[in-house]
N, C-alpha and C positions, 0 to 999 in steps of 0.2 A: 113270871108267867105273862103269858101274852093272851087278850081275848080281844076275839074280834067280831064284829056283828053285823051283820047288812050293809056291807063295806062295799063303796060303788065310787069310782073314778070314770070320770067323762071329759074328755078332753076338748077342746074349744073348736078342731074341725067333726066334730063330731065320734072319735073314736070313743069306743070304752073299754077301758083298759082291765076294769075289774067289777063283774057284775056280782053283785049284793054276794059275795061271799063271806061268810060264817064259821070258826075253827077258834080250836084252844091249841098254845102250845106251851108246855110245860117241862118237857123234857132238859137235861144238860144242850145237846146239840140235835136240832130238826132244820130237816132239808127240803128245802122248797125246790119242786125240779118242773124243767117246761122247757120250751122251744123258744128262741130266741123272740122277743114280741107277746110270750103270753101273758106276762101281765106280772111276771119276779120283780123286777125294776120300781116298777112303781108302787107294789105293795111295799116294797121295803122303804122307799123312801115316804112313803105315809107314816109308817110305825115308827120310822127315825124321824119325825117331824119335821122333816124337808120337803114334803107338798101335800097341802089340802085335799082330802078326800069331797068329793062330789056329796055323799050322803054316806051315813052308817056311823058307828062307833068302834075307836079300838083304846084299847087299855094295855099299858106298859107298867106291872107291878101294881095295878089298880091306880094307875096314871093316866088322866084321858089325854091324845093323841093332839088335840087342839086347844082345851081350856088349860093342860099341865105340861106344852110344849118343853116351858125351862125348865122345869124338874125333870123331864125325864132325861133333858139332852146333861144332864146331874149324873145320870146313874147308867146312861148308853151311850156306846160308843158304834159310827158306821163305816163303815172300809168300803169305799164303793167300787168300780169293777175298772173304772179308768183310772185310779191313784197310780201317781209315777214320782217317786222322790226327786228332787233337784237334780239334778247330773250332779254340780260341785261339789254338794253337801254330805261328809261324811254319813253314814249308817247314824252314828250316836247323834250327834248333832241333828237327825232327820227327826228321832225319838223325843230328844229331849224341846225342840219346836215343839212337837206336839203335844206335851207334856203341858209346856209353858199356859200353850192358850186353852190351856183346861184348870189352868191356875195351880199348878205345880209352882214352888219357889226352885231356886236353883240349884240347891243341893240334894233336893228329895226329887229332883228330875232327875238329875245323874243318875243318883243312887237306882231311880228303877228301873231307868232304858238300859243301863248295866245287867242289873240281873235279868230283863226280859232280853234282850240281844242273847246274852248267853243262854238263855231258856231255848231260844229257836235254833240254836248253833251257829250263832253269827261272831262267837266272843273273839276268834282273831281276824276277825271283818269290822267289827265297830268303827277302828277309824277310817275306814278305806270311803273313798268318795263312789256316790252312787253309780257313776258310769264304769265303774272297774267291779260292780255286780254282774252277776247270772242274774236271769230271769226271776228264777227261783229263790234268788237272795233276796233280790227287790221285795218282791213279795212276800217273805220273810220281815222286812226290815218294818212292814204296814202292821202282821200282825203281831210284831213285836211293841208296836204302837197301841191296840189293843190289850195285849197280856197287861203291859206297864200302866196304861190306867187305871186298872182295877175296878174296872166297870160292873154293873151287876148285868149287864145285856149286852151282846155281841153282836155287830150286823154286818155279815160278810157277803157282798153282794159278785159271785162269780169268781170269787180269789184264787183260780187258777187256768182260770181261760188264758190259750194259749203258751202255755209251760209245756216242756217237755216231758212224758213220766216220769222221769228222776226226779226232777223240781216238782212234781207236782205230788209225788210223796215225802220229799221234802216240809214241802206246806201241809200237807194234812199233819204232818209230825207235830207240827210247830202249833195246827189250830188246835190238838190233842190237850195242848199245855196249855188252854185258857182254863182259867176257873170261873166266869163268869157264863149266864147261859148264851146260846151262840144261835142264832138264826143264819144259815149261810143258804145263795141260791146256787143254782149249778144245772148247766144241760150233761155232765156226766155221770152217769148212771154209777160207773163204778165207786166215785168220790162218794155218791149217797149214801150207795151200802158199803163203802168203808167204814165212814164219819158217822152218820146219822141212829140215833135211836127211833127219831120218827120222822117220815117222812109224807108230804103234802106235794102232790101232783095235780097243776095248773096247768090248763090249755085255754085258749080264747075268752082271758079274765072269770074262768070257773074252774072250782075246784072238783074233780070227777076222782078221786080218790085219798087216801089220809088215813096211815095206821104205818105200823112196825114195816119191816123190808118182809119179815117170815109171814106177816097177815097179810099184805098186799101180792105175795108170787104163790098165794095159800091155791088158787083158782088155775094153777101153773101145775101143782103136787104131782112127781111120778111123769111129766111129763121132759121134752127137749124141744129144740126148736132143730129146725131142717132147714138150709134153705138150699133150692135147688134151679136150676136154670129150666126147667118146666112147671108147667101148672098142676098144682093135682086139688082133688077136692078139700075144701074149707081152708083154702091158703090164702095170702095176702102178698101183692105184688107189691117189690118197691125196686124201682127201674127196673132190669132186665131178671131180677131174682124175685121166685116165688118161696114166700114161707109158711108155713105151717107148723101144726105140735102134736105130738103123737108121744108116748111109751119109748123108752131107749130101745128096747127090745125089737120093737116093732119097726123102729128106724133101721135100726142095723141089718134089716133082712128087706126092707127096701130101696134103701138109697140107692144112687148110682155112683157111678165113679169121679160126677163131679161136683156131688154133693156133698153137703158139710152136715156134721150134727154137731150144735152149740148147745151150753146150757142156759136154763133160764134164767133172765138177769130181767129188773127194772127195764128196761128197753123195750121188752114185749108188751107189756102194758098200752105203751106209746106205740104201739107195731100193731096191733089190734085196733087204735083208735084211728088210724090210716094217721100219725103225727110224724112231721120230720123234725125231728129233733135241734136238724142244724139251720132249720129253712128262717 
C-alpha cells in the first residue's frame, strides 16, 4: 500500500512540480495519467526514493519515503521511462545484471531471469543481444527485470512511450504477469483503462480526480463525444476541431457529413479541463 500526505516538490529554479497532494493507493495495478510535465516523474521518483520531496509524507508498506529509504528500495523495484538495455548485452545476461546488484547469487539469477524472460515471451529471445530487439522486446526485457525480482512494489514510469500498438500490447501482457503491486504512469488513456483498476489523474502537480475508470466517465453516462469542424454550443475547441457530448441519439440526427461520433474514453476528462495531453 502506498499513502501519501501533503506531498510538495519544489524545484530549485522555482518550479513545483507537485503541490501538497494527498491519495491512497492500494490496488494490484493504479495508473497515474497527465500531460507530459505534470508532475508523474517526479512523484514516482519520490516513492522510489530517488529524490527528496520538498515537504509532506509518503509511506511504502508503512515505510517512510526518507527515514526507510533502504528498506523500501528491499521490497521496490523502478523501471524508469529512459531505461535502454546495453546494445551487446544479451536479454538474459541484461536480467540477470540486474538481478546480481540486488544481491541475487548466481544460480538463483539464472534461475529467475529464465522463468521471467519466458513469462513475458521473450524465451527464444533470451540470448539474442539487445540491438537485434523490437522496441517492444526491449521493453519487455525491463519488465522482465521487474517480475524476476519479486518485488512487493512495482514502479513503471511511461513503459511504453513510443511503441508501436503491437509492442505496446505486448507490454501490457507482460506488466499483467507481475505479481507484485504496480504503480505505472502513462499519457495514454487507452493503456489506463486496459491496465489499471484505479486510476489518479494529475495536471500542474494536483490531483483533480482518482477512483475506478466506470466512477471517473460516471459524469460521461448515456453520453459520446462529437467532434466536428464548427462551433456549436458547450463545445471545447482544440485546434481547428470543436467538441462536445450529447446522447448518441441526438448525435446521430445532427452531425454532418464531417463529423465524427467517438465514444467516451479517459481523454475527455483531460478535454474538458482544456489539457493537452502531449504538450
Amino acid at each position: 500500500m502506498i499513502e501519501v500526505s501533503a506531498l510538495r516538490k519544489r524545484y530549485s529554479d522555482g518550479t513545483v512540480a507537485l503541490n501538497n497532494v494527498s491519495f491512497k493507493l492500494d490496488k494490484k495495478i493504479s495508473a497515474i495519467i497527465g500531460r507530459n510535465g505534470a508532475g508523474k516523474t517526479t512523484l514516482m521518483k519520490i516513492l522510489s526514493t530517488q529524490l527528496m520531496p520538498t515537504s509532506g509524507n509518503a509511506k511504502i508498506n508503512g515505510l517512510d519515503v526518507i527515514s526507510e529509504a533502504d528498506s523500501i528500495r528491499k521490497i521496490a523495484v523502478s523501471i524508469p521511462q529512459e531505461a535502454r538495455p546495453v546494445d551487446y548485452m544479451p536479454a538474459m545476461d541484461c536480467v540477470k545484471l540486474y538481478l546480481a546488484a540486488r544481491g541475487f547469487g548466481p544460480k538463483r539469477a539464472r534461475a529467475a531471469a529464465e522463468k521471467a524472460l519466458r513469462t513475458v515471451g521473450l524465451g527464444d529471445a533470451m540470448d539474442k543481444v539487445a540491438y537485434e530487439l523490437s522496441g517492444g522486446m526491449k521493453r519487455k526485457v525491463f519488465v522482465a527485470m521487474a517480475i524476476a525480482s519479486d518485488a512487493d512494489v512495482i514502479f513503471l514510469d511511461e513503459p511504453t512511450t513510443g511503441l508501436d500498438p503491437f509492442s505496446r500490447v505486448e507490454v501490457w501482457s507482460a506488466i499483467r504477469a507481475i505479481k507484485g503491486q504496480i504503480i505505472l504512469t502513462t499519457h495514454y488513456m487507452e493503456e489506463a483503462q486496459a491496465l489499471a483498476e484505479d486510476v489518479m489523474m494529475i495536471d500542474s502537480g494536483k490531483i483533480f480526480a482518482h477512483g475506478t475508470v466506470d466512477s471517473l466517465l460516471k459524469p460521461f453516462a448515456g453520453l459520446v463525444r462529437v467532434e466536428s469542424s464548427k462551433k456549436s454550443r458547450s463545445s471545447y475547441r482544440i485546434g481547428n476541431t470543436w467538441i462536445s457530448y450529447m446522447k448518441k441519439s441526438t448525435a446521430k440526427s445532427l452531425v454532418g457529413k464531417d463529423d465524427v461520433i467517438k465514444p467516451v474514453t479517459l481523454d475527455d476528462l483531460f478535454i474538458k479541463r482544456g489539457v493537452n495531453l502531449e504538450s
